[in-house]
N, C-alpha and C positions, 0 to 999 in steps of 0.2 A: 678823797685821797688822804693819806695815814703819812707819817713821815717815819716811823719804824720806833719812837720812842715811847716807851710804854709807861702809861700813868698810875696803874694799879697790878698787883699781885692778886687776883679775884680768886673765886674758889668755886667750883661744879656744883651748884645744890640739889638737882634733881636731873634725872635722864629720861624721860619718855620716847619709849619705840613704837612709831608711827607706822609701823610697815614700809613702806618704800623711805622712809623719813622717819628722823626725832627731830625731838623736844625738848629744848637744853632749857635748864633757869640756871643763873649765874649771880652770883653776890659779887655786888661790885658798887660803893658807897661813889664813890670818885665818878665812876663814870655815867650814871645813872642820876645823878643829879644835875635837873633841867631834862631830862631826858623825856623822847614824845615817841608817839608810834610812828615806825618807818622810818626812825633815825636808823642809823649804820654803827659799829661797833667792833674792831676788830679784836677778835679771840683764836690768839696764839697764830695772830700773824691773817687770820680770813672774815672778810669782811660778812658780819651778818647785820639782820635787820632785826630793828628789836621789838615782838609782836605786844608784849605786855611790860610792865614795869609796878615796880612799889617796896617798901622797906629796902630800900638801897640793894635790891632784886632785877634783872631784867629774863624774861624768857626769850627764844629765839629758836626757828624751824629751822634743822636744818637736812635739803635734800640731798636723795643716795648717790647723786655724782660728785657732791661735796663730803663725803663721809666717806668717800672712794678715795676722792684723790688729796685727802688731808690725812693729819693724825686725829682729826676730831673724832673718828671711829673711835678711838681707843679711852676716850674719856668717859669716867663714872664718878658718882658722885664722890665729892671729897676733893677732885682732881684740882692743883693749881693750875690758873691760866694766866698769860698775860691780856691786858685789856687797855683798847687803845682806842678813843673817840676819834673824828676827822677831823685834821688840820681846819681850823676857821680862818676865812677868807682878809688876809693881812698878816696872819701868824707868821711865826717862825718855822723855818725849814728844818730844825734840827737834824734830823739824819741824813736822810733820803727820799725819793718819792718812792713812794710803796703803794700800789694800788687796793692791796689787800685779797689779792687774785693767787691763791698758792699754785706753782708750776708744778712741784711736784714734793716730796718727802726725802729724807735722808735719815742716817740711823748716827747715836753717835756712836764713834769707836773709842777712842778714849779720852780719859782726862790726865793732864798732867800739871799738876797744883805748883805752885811758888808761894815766896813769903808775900807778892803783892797782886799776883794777877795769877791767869790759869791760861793753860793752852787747852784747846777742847780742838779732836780729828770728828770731821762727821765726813760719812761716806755720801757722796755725788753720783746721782742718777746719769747716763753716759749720753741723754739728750741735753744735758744742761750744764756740761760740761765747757763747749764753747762762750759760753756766759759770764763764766767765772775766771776771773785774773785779779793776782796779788796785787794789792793794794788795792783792791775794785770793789764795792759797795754786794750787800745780799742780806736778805732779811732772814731771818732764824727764830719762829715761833713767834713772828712780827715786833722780832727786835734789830734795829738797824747796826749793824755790826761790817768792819773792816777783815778783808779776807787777807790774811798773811801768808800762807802757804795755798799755792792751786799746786794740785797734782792731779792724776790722769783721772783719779776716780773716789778723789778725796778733797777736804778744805780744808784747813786751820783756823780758827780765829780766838782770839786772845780775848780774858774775859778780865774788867776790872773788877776791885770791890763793890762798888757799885750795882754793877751791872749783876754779879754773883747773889744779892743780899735781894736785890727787888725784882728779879724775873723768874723766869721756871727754869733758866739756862744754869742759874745755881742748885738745880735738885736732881735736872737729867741725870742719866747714870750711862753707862754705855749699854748699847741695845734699846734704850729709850728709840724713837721714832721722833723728828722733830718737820713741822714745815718751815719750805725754802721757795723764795721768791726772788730770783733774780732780777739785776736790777734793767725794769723796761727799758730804757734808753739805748741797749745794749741789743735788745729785739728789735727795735725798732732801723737802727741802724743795719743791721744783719736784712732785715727785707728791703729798705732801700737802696743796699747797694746789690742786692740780689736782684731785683730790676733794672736797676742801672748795666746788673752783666747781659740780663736777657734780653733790652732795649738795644744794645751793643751787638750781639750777636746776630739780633734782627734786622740790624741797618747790614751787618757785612753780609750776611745771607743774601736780602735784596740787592748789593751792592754786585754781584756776581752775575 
């Protein structure tokens, strides 16, 4: 489990295409330290496993239903990512819980700068739509970020200096591609009380 705060600005150092799958190696000092094989790692928000490691390097497989359904397709070398180890068992919660499971991608549309913060619009997939509500938690290239505007097929969220200076969320540009995880507690609720209608429906049916 990830909590969406991201500990390093990492950078793409090599791409290998595996045919059905690549082969990412990532520079990444921060997170790669203490690091063993079959640790997890999440890069730009999706949890991978990290096959190798060394000089503050990890590499990692990644397959074509994950290269489908993320932006990791779109990276080559050079590319920044954000990188994010798993919450240790005691830590702090910082964000939110983020499983590091991407639902689906979003594109951004635009940016709109201030002297202290930035509004950034990124367009919302119309399955993951019911998901998302102002004020409501969603993770962004697996950074735990506050939704301020929901619209029908769009999101807002405010970006500080901070958050602008150390993640990839300060260099997207519009038409960038970014992944979005909505926040589980929200799925979870949505099938138990969808049982709860069909359980209902099941008693009045036999009830007749």
């Amino acid at each position: 489990m990830f909590t969406g705060i991201v500990e390093e600005l990492g950078e793409v150092t090599a791409v290998e295409n595996l045919g059905d799958s690549s082969r990412f190696r990532l520079r990444g000092p921060v997170v790669t330290e203490g690091a063993k094989h079959g640790d997890s790692i999440a890069v730009n928000g999706v949890c991978l496993t990290v096959v190798d490691f060394g000089d503050s390097e990890f590499t990692a497989d990644v397959m074509a239903e994950t290269l489908g359904r993320s932006s990791l397709g779109a990276l080559q070398e050079g590319s920044r990512v954000n990188l994010e180890r798993p919450m240790a068992v005691g830590g702090r919660l910082g964000g939110h819980i983020v499983q590091g499971h991407v639902d689906g991608t979003g594109t951004i549309v635009e940016r709109k700068p201030s002297e202290n913060w930035e509004i950034v619009k990124i367009s919302l997939p119309a399955d993951l739509t019911r998901y998302v509500v102002e004020k409501g938690s969603i993770t962004v290239d697996g950074v735990s970020l506050t939704v301020v505007d929901a619209g029908p097929d769009y999101f807002t969220i405010s970006l500080i200096p901070t958050t602008l200076a150390l993640t990839t969320l300060g260099i997207k540009q519009p038409g960038d591609p970014v992944n979005l995880e909505v926040d589980v507690i929200a799925k979870y609720v949505e099938r138990l009380l969808g049982a709860r209608s069909a359980d209902a429906a099941d008693a009045e049916e036999s009830a007749k």
